[in-house]
C-alpha positions as a Markdown table, in Angstrom:
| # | Residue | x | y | z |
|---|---|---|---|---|
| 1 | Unk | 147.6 | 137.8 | 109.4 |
| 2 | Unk | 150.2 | 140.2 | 110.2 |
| 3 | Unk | 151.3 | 140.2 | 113.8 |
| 4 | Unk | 149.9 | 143.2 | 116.1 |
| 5 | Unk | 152.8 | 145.9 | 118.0 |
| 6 | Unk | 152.5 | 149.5 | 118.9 |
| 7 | Unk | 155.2 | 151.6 | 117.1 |
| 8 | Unk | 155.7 | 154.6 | 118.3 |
| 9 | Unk | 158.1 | 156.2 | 115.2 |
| 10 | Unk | 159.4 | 159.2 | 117.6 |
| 11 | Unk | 161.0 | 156.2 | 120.0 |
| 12 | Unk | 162.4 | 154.5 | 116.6 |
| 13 | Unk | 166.1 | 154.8 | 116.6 |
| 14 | Unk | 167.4 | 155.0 | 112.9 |
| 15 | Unk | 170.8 | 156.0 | 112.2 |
| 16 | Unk | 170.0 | 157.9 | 109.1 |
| 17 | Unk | 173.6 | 159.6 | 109.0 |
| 18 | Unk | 174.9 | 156.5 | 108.5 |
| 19 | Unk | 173.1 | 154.6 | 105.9 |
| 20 | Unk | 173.1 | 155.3 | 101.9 |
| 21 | Unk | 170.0 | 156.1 | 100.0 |
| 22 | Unk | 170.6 | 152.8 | 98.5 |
| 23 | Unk | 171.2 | 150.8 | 101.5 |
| 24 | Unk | 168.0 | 152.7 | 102.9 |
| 25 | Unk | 165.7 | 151.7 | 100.3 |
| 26 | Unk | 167.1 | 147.8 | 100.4 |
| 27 | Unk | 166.1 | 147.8 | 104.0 |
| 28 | Unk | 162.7 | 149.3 | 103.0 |
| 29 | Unk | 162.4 | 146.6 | 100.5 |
| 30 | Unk | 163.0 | 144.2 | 103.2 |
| 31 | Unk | 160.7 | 145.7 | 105.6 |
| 32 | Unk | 157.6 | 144.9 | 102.8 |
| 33 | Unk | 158.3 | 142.0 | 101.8 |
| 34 | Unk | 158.9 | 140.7 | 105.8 |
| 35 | Unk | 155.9 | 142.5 | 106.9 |
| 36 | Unk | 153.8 | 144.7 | 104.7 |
| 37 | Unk | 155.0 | 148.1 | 106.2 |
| 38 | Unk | 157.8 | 150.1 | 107.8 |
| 39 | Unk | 158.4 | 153.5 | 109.4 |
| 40 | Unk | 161.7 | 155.6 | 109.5 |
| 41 | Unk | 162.5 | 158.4 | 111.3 |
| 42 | Unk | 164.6 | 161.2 | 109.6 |
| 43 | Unk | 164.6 | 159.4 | 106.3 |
| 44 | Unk | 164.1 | 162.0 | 104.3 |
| 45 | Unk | 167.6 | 164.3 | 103.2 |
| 46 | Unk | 166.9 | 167.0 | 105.5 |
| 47 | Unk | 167.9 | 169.4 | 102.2 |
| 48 | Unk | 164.7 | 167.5 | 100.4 |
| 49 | Unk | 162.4 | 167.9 | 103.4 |
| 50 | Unk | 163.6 | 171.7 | 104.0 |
| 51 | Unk | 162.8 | 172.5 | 100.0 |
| 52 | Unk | 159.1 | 170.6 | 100.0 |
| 53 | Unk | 158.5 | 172.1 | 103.4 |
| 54 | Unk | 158.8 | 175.4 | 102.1 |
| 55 | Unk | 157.0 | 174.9 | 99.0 |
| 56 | Unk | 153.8 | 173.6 | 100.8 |
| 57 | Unk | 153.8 | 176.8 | 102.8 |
| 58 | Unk | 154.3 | 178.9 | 100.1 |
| 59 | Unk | 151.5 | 177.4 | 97.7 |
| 60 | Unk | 148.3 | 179.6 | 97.5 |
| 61 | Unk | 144.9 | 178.8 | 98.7 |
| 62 | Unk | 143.8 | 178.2 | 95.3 |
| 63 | Unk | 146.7 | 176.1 | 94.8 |
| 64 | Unk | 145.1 | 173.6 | 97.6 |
| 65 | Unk | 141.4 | 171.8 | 97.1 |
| 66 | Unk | 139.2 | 170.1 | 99.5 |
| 67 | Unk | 140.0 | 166.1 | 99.3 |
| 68 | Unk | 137.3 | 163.4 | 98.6 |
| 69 | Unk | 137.1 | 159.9 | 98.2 |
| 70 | Unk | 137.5 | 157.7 | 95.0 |
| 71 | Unk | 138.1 | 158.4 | 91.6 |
| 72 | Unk | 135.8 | 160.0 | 88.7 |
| 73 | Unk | 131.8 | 159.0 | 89.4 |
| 74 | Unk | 132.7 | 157.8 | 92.5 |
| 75 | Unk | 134.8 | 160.9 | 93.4 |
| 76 | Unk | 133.0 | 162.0 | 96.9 |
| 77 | Unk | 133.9 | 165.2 | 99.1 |
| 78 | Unk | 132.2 | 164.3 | 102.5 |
| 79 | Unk | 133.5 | 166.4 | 105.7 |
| 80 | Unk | 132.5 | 163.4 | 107.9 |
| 81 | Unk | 135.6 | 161.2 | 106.5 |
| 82 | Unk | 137.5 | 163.5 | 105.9 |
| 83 | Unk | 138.7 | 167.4 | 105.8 |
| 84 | Unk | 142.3 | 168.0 | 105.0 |
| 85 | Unk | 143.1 | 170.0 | 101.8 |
| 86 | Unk | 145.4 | 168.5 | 98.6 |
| 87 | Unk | 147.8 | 169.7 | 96.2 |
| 88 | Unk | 149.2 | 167.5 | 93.6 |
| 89 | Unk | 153.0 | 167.4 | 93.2 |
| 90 | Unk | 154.5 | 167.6 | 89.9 |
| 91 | Unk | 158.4 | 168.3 | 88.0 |
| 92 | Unk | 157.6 | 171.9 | 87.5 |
| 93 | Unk | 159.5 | 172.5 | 90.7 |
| 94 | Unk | 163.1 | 172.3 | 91.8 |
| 95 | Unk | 161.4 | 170.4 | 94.7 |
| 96 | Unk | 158.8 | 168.2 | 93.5 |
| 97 | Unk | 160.9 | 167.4 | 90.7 |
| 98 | Unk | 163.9 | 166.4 | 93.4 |
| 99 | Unk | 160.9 | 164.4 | 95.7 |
| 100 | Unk | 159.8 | 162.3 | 92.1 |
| 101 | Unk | 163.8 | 161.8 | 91.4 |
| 102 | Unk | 164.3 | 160.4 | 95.2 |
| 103 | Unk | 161.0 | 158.1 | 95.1 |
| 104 | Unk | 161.8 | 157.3 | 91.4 |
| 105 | Unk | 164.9 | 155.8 | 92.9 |
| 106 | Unk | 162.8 | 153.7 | 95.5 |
| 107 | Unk | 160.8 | 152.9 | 92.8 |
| 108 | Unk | 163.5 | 151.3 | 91.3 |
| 109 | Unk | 165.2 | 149.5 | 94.1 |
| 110 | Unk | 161.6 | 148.3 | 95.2 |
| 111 | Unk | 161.1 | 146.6 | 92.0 |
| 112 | Unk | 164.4 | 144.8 | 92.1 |
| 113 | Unk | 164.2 | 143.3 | 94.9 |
| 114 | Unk | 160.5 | 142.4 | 95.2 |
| 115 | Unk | 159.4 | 142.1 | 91.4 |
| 116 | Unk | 156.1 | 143.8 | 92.0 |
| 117 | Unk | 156.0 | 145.7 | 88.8 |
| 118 | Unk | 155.7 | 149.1 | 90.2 |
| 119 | Unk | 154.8 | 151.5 | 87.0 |
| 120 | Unk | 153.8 | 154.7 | 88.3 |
| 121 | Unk | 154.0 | 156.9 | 91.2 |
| 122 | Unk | 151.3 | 160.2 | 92.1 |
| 123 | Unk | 151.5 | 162.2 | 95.0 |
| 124 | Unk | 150.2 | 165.4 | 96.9 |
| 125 | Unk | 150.9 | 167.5 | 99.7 |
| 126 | Unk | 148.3 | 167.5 | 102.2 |
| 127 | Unk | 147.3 | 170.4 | 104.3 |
| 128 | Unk | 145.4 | 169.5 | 107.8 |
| 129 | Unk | 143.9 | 173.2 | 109.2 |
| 130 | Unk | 143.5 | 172.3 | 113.5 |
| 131 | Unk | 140.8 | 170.0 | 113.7 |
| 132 | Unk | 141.1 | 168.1 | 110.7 |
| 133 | Unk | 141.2 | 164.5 | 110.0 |
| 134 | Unk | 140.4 | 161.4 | 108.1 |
| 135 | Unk | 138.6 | 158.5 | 109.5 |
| 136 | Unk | 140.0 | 154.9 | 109.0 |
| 137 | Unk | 139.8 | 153.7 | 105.0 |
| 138 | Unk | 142.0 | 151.4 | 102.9 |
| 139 | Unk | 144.5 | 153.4 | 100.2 |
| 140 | Unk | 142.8 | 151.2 | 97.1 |
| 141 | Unk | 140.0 | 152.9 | 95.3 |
| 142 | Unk | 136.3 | 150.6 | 95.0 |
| 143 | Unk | 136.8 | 148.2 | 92.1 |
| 144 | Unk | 140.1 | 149.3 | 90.9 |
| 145 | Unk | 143.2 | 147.3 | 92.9 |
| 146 | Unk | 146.2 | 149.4 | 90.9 |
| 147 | Unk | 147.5 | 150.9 | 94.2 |
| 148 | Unk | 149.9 | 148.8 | 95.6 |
| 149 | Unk | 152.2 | 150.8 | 98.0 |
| 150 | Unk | 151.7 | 154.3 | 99.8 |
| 151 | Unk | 154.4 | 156.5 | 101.4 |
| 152 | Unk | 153.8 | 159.4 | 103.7 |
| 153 | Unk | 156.1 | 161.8 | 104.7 |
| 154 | Unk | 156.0 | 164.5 | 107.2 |
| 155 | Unk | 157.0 | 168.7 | 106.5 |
| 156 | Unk | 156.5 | 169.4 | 110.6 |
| 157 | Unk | 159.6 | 170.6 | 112.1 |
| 158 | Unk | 159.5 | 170.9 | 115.7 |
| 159 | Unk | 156.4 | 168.6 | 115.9 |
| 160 | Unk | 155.2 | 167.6 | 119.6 |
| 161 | Unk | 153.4 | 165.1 | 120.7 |
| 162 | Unk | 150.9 | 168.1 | 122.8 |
| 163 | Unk | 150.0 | 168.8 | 118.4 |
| 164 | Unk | 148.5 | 165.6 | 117.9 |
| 165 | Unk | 148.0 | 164.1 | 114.4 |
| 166 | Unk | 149.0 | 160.8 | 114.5 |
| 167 | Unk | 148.3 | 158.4 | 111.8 |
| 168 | Unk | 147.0 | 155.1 | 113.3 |
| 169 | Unk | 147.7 | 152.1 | 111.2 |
| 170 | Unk | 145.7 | 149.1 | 112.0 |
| 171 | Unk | 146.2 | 145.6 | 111.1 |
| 172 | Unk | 144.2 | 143.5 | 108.1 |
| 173 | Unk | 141.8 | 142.0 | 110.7 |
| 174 | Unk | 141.5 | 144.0 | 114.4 |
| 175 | Unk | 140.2 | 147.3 | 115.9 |
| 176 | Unk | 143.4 | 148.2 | 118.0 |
| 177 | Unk | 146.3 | 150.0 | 115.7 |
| 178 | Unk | 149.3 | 148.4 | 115.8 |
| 179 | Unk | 151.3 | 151.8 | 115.2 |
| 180 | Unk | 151.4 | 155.1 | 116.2 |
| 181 | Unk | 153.2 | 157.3 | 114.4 |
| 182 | Unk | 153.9 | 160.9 | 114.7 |
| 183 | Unk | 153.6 | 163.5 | 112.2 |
| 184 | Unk | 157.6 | 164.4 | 112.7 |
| 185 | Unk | 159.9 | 166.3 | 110.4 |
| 186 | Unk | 161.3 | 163.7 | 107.5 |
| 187 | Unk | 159.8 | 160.8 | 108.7 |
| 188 | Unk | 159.0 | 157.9 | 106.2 |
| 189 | Unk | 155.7 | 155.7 | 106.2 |
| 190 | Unk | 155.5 | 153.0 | 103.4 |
| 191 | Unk | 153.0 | 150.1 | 103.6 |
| 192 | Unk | 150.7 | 147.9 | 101.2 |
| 193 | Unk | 148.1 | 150.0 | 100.3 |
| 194 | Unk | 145.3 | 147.1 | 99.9 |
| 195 | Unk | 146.7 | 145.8 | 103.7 |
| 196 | Unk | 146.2 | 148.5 | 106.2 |
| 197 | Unk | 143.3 | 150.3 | 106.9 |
| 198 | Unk | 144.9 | 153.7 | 109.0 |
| 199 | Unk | 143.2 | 157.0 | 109.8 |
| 200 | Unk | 144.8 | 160.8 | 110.8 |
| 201 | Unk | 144.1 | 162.1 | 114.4 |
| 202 | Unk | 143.2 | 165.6 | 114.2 |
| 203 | Unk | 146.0 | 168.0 | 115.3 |
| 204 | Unk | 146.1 | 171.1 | 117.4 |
| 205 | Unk | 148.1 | 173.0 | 114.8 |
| 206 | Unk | 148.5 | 172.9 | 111.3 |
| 207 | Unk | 149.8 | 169.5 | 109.9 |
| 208 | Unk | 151.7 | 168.9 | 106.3 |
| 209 | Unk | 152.3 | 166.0 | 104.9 |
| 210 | Unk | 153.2 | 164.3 | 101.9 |
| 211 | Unk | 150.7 | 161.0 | 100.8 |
| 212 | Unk | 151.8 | 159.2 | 97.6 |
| 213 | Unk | 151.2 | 155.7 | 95.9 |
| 214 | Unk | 152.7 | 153.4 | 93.5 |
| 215 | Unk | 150.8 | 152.2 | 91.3 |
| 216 | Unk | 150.9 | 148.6 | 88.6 |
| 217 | Unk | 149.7 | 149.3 | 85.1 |
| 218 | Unk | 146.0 | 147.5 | 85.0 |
| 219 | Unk | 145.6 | 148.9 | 81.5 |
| 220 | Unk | 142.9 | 147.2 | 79.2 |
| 221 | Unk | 141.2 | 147.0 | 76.0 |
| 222 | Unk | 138.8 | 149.2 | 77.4 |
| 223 | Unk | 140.7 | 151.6 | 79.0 |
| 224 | Unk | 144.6 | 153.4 | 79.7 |
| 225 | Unk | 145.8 | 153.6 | 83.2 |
| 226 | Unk | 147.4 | 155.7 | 84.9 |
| 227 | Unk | 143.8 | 157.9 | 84.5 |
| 228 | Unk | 143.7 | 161.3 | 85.1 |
């Protein structure tokens, strides 16, 4: 059971202009395999952030969807769980193809040092109007366990803590979060995706994020993963 502490990620320090992508991601690495999760500050290359920042923003309505829960037949859209709004993130940008490049890298450095066979990664921006949430849930879909890490990231520059939207993490076993983290400009979340139940606060404003997983190949005789 993983032991229970109140992060709060705006209190962190982390001296991001002194650490290498690379020796960023090793620490990552080191924070999974010590604990199951980690949260950074400023992580993200404030060029990176600045680029998918604007390209949420500028993104259409019809561009975004309402969210639901699971996959396929058990695909749900239920405004009690949850209520934000999704846009899937591909290479046909200068900036999604630049956020896949940087998490590719991760990827990478992730599998090296922990051997977990990381094969795929998805992600989408997430839009949260004022108001919106989603209520506490696990990252891994009902009856299919090929989600092995998520990493959020935050587009909110000059975030405060009078907005709200915090995502609670809590631990495998308890009803008390053990972090806190606000939705701040470039800051990093990565955890096991089967470990952590975590929820989003509503927010007073509108909230952008970033949710992705990595995923193992759980391909079959029966069927090909990733699916669609």
């Amino acid at each position: 059971m993983w032991a229970v502490e109140v992060v709060y990620a705006t209190a962190k320090k982390f001296q991001g202009s002194c650490m290498t992508e690379s020796s960023l991601f090793e620490q990552i690495a080191g924070e999974i395999y010590a604990r199951g999760y980690c949260v950074y500050p400023n992580a993200l290359p404030t060029e990176l952030a600045t680029a998918l920042a604007d390209e949420v923003r500028s993104r259409s309505e019809d561009q975004f969807r309402k969210a639901g829960i699971g996959r396929q037949d058990d695909h749900l859209k239920t405004e009690e769980i949850r209520r934000d709004e999704i846009s899937w993130i591909d290479d046909s940008t200068a900036a999604g193809a630049q956020w896949l490049n940087w998490t590719g890298e991760l990827q990478q450095a992730i599998n090296r040092r922990l051997f977990l066979g990381l094969f795929s990664f998805e992600s989408h921006f997430a839009h949260y109007r004022p108001g919106d949430f989603y209520k506490k849930h696990l990252d891994a879909f009902r009856g299919q366990q090929n989600r092995v890490l998520t990493v959020v990231t935050y587009l909110n520059p000059e975030w405060t803590p009078e907005d709200g939207g915090e995502l609670l993490i809590y631990p495998e076993q308890g009803e008390e979060p053990m972090l806190r983290v606000a939705p701040e400009f470039g800051t990093l979340v990565v955890f096991l995706s089967e470990e952590f139940p975590h929820e989003v606060l509503p927010a007073n404003c509108d909230r952008y994020s970033i949710a992705g997983w990595y995923r193992i190949n759980s391909s079959d005789s029966q069927r090909i993963d990733p699916q669609s």
